[in-house]
NUDRENBA-409171 format. One record per residue (C-alpha): x, y, z; residue number from 1. Coordinates in steps of 0.001 Angstrom, whole numbers, plus 500000, padded with zeros to 6 digits. Example, Ala and Ser with C-alpha at 12.3 -4.5 7.8 and 13.67 -1.06 7.14 Angstrom:
// residues 2
{{512300,495500,507800},1}
{{513670,498940,507140},2}
//
This chain:
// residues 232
{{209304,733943,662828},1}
{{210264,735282,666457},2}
{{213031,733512,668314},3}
{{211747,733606,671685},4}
{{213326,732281,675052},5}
{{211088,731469,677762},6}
{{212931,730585,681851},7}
{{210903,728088,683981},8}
{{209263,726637,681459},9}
{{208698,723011,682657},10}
{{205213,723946,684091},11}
{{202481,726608,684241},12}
{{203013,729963,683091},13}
{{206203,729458,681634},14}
{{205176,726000,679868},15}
{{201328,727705,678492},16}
{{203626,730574,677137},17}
{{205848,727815,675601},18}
{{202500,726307,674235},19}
{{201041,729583,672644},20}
{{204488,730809,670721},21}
{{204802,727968,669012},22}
{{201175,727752,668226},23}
{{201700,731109,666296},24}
{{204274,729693,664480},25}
{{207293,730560,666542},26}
{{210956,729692,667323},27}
{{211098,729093,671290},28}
{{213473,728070,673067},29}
{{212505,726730,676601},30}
{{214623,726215,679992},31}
{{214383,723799,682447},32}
{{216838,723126,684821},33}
{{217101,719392,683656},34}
{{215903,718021,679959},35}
{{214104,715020,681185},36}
{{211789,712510,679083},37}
{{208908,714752,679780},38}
{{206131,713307,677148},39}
{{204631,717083,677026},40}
{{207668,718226,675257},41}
{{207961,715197,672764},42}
{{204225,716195,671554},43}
{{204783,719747,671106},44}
{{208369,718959,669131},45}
{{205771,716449,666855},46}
{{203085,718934,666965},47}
{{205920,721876,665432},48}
{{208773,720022,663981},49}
{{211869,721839,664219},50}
{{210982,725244,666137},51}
{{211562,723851,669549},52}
{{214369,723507,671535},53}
{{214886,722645,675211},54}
{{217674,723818,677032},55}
{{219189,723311,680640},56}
{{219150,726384,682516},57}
{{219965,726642,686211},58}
{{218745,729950,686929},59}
{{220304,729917,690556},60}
{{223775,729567,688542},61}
{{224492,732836,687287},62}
{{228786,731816,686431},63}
{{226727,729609,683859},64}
{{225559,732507,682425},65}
{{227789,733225,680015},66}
{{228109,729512,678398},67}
{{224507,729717,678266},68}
{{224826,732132,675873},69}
{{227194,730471,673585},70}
{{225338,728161,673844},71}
{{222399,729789,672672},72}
{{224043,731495,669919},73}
{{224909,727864,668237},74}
{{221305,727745,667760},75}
{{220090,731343,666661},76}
{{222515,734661,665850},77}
{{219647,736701,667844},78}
{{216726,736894,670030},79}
{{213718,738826,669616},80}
{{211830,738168,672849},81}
{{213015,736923,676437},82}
{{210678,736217,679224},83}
{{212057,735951,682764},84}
{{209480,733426,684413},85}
{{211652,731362,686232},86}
{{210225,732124,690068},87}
{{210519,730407,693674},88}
{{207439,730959,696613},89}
{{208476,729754,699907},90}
{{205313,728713,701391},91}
{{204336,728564,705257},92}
{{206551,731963,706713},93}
{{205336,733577,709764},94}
{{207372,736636,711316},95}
{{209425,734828,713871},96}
{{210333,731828,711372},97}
{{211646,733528,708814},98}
{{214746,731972,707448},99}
{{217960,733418,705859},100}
{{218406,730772,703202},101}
{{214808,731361,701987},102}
{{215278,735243,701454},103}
{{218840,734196,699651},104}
{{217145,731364,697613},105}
{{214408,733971,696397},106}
{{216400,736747,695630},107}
{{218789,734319,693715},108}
{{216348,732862,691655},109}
{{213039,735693,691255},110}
{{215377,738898,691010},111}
{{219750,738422,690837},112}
{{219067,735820,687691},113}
{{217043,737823,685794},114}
{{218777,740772,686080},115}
{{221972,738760,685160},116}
{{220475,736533,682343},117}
{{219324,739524,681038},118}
{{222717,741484,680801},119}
{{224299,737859,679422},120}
{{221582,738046,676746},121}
{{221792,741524,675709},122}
{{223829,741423,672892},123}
{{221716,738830,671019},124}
{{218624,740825,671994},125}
{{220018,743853,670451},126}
{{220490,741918,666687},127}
{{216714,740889,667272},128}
{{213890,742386,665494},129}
{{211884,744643,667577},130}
{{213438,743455,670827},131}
{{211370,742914,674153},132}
{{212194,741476,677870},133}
{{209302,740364,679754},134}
{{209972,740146,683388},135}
{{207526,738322,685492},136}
{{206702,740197,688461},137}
{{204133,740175,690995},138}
{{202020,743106,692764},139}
{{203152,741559,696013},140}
{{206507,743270,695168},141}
{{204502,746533,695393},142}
{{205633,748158,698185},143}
{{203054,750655,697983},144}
{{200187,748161,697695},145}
{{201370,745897,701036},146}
{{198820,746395,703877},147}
{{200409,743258,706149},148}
{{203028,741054,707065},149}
{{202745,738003,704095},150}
{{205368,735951,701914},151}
{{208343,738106,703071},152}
{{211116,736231,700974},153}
{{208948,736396,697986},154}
{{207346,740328,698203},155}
{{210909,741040,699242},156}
{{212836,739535,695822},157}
{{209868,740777,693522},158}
{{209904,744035,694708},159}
{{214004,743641,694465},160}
{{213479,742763,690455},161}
{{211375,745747,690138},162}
{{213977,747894,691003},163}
{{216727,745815,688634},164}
{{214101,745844,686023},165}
{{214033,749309,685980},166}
{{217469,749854,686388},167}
{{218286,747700,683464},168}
{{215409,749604,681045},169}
{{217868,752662,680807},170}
{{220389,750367,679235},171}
{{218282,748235,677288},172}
{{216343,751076,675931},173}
{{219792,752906,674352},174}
{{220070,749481,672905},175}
{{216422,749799,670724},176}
{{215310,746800,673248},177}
{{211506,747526,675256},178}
{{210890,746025,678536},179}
{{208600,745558,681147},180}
{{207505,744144,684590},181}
{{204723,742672,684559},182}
{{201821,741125,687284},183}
{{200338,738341,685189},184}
{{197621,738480,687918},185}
{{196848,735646,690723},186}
{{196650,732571,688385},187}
{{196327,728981,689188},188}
{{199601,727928,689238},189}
{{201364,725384,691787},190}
{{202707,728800,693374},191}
{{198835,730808,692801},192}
{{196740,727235,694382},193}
{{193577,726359,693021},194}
{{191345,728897,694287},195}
{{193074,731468,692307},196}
{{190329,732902,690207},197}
{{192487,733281,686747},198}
{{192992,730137,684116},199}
{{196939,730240,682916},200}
{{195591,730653,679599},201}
{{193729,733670,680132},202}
{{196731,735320,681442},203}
{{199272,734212,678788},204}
{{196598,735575,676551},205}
{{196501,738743,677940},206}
{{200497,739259,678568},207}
{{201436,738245,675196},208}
{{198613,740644,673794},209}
{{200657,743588,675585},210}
{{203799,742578,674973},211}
{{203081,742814,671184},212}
{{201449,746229,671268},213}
{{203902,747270,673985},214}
{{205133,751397,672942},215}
{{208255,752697,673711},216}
{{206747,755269,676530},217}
{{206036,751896,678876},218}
{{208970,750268,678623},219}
{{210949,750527,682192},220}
{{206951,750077,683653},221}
{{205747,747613,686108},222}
{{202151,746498,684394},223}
{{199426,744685,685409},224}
{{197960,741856,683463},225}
{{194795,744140,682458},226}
{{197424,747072,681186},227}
{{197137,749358,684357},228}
{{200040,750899,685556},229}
{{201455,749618,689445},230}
{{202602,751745,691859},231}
{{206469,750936,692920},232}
//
């Protein structure tokens, strides 16, 4: 049994990859940034008694980092998987309106935290069994794939936790730890809107099918949902 922690969790991606861990008979822990009565999470807790936990994460926190941690450890003495979902969209910028607090807020939440949550976690992850950090990314942090002027904050702080990604792959690998940026494709999420032509279940499906068969020669990559490679 993996012990898995997922970021974001409370909805979409993060929730369905919540969903399908435990379904396979998984330990997951899941972050929200407040535990709430949320009759979604009493179901799955009936549906697999014992294997999940919910846990307050502020991702925009990082001095809670650390406590985080401990607190984790109370729970588990390692951690086999983490995904990074946790992810903010500012919606409606135009060049001209572009606002300081919205490029802060985004590179806070989509690329300082994981990088930092990440290095907090890192000694757990190393006493897990076959290791792996997912990162969610996004091709619109491609620099080499932007053809216009779109979602500045957000391409901006993706294409920022590219870079930390990668930087942090050179550590984790020495550790025995694999991991990855990934594109889970433009899904219909609250941040993808409904004319997004992938289901979050066909994406989950896909991502956690790679991260299992993931090989040491990809990890430090930035992947897209079908298993292509993305230019930086």
């Amino acid at each position: 049994m993996r012990r898995i922690l997922v970021t974001g969790a409370s909805r979409g991606i993060g929730f369905e990859f919540v969903r399908r861990y435990l379904a396979r008979g998984e330990r997951v822990f899941a972050t929200l940034r407040k535990v709430d009565g949320d009759a979604r999470w009493a179901e799955l807790a009936g549906i697999h008694p014992g294997r999940l936990t919910l846990l307050a994460l502020d991702v925009t926190q990082p001095d809670q980092f650390a406590a985080f941690a401990e607190t984790l450890s109370d729970h588990c003495d390692a951690l086999d998987l983490l995904i990074n979902n946790a992810g903010i969209l500012p919606s409606g910028e135009r060049f001209g309106n572009v606002e300081a607090g919205d490029l802060e807020s985004c590179f806070r939440t989509n690329a300082a935290a994981p990088f930092l949550l990440t290095q907090a976690l890192t000694p757990m992850l190393a006493r897990g069994e076959q290791p792996r950090v997912l990162n969610i990314s996004s091709e619109l942090g491609s620099i080499a794939h932007r053809k216009g002027f779109s979602t500045p904050s957000y391409c901006i702080s993706k294409a920022a936790l590219n870079m930390a990604m990668r930087l942090l792959s050179f550590e984790l690998t020495q550790r025995g730890i694999g991991s990855v940026a990934m594109h889970p494709g433009w899904v219909k999420t609250d941040m993808g809107g409904p004319s997004a032509p992938l289901a979050v279940a066909d994406s989950v499906r896909a991502m956690i099918a790679l991260i299992d068969a993931l090989k040491p020669e990809q990890y430090g990559s930035f992947m897209s949902v079908d298993g292509q490679q993305l230019p930086w």
